[in-house]
C-alpha positions in Angstrom: -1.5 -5.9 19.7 -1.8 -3.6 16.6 1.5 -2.5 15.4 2.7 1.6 14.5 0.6 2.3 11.6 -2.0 -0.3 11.5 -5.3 0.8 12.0 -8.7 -0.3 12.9 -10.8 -1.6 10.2 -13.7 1.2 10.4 -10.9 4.0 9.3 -9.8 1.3 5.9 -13.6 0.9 5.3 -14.6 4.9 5.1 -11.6 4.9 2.3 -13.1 2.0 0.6 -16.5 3.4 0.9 -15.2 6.6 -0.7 -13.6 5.2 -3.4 -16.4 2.6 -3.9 -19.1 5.3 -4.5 -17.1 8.1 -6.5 -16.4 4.6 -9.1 -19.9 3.7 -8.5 -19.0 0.1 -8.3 -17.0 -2.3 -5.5 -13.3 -2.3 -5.3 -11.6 -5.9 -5.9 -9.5 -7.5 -3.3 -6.3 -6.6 -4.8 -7.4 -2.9 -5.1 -8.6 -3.2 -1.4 -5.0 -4.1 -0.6 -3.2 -1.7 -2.2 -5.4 1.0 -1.0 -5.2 0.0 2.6 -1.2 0.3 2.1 -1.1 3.5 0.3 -3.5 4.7 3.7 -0.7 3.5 6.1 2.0 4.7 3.9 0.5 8.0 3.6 0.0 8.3 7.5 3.8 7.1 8.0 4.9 10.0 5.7 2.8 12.4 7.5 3.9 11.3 11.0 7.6 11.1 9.9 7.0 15.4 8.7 4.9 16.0 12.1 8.1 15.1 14.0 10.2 16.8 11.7 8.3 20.2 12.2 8.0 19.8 15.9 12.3 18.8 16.4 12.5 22.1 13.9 
């Protein structure tokens, strides 16, 4: 069972994929980590403002 703001792994790869070729070379696994948790950190903020504009 996935937990609020864990996503599959197909939505972390096209950010590492991104990154990856606008660096032209492969991210570490340390940079893969903190890139995956600035992606679910980034979708908690905008979820937390979508619910703020829609009990506005």
């Amino acid at each position: 069972m996935r937990h609020p703001f864990e996503y599959a792994q197909p939505l972390y790869n096209e950010v590492i994929f991104y990154l990856e070729q606008k660096w032209n070379r492969q991210l570490t696994e340390h940079e893969r980590h903190v890139l995956i948790e600035g992606y679910r950190f980034g979708r908690m903020v905008e979820a937390e403002n979508e619910i703020t504009i829609l009990q506005g």
